[in-house]
N, C-alpha and C positions, 0 to 999 in steps of 0.2 A: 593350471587349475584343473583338478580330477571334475568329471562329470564326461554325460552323455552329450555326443557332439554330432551332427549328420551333415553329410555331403551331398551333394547333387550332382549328376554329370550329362551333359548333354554333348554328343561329339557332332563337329558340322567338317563336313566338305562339301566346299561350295557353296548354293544353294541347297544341298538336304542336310539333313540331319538324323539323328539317330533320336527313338524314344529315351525319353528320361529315367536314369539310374539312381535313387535313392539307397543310402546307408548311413545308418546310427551306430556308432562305435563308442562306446566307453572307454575313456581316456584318461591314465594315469592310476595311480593307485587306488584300487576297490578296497571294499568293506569285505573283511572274511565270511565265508558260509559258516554256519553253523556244524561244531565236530559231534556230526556222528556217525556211530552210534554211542553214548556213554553206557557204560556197567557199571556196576557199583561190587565193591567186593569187601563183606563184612568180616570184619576179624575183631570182634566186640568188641575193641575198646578203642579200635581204629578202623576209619574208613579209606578206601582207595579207590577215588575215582577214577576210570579209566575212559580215554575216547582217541578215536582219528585223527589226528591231527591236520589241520586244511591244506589246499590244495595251492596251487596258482594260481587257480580260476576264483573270482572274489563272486559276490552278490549278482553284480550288474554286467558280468562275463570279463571284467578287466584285469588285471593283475594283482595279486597280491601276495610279496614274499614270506612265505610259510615261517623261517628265519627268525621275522621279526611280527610274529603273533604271539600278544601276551594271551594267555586263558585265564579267566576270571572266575572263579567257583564263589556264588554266593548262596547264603540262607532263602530260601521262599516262605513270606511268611503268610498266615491262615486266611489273608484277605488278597492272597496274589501278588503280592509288592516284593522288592526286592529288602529282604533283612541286611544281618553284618555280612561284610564280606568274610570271606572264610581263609580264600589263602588266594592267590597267584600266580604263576608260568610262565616264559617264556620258552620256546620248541619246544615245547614239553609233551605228552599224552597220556599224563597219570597227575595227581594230587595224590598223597597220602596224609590226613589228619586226623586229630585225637577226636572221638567220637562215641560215648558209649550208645552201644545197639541195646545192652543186654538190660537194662535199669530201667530202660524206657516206659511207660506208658503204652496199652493200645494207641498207637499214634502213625500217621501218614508221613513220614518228613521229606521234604521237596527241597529240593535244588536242585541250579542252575547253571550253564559252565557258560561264558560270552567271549568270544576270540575280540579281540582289540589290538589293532594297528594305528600306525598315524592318523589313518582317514577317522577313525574313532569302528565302533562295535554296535551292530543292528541284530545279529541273528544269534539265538541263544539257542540251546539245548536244554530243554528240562527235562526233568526224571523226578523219580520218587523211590520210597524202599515204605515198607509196611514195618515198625518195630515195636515190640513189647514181648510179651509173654505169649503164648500158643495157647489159643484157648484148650479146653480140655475136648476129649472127645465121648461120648457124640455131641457134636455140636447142631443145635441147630436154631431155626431163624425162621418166624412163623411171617414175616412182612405182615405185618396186621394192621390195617388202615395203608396199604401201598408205601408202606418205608420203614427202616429198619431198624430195628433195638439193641442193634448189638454191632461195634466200632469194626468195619473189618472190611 
């Protein structure tokens, strides 16, 4: 069973002995770090996300076969939760899906990429991209009452 495990060691000869040696090892398959860094790269009618792919080293320092990391790309939606999943990976360090950037709304759109192995997926990577239309220029932004009037 994976989990943190510690030892103790005391060596005796004789009557003396040695002071007490403690160590915690994590044991068996860890949970993946989080891949990053992610990019994002718009090609307006498709998005590519791009990240790192994990290491050996999992969460808790234990092992984790990079091999069998699935990556999970899901929606973020406006109150922070996790929306529809979007697509998934294994070895992978890209997603590419259908996405229009260009039609958008003044809009913030957030996603998430989460590595998942047997042990299950703790550490995610979020991001975001700004998409809609450019506002015109000059632009500007009086913060009138300390917050803002305009999506950006």
């Amino acid at each position: 069973m994976s989990g943190m495990y510690g030892w103790s060691v005391t060596v005796f000869a004789g009557d003396s002995y040695s002071e007490k040696s403690d160590i915690d090892v994590y044991v068996g398959l860890d949970y993946p770090v989080a891949p990053v860094p992610v990019t994002v790269v718009d090609e307006e009618s498709m998005v590519t996300l791009k990240w790192e792919k994990v290491g050996e080293k999992g969460v808790n320092g234990g092992y984790v076969d990079p091999t069998h990391v699935e990556y999970q790309v899901w929606n973020i939606t406006a109150s922070g939760t996790l929306g529809g999943l979007i697509g998934k990976v294994t070895d992978a360090s890209e997603l590419k899906f259908k996405f229009n950037t260009v039609s958008q709304t003044r809009v913030i759109q957030n996603w998430v990429v989460i590595p998942v192995n047997e042990t299950g997926g703790t550490q995610t990577a979020k991001f975001n991209i700004p998409l809609g239309p450019a506002y015109e220029l000059p632009f500007e932004e009086s913060f009138a009452g300390g917050s803002t009037t305009n999506d950006w």
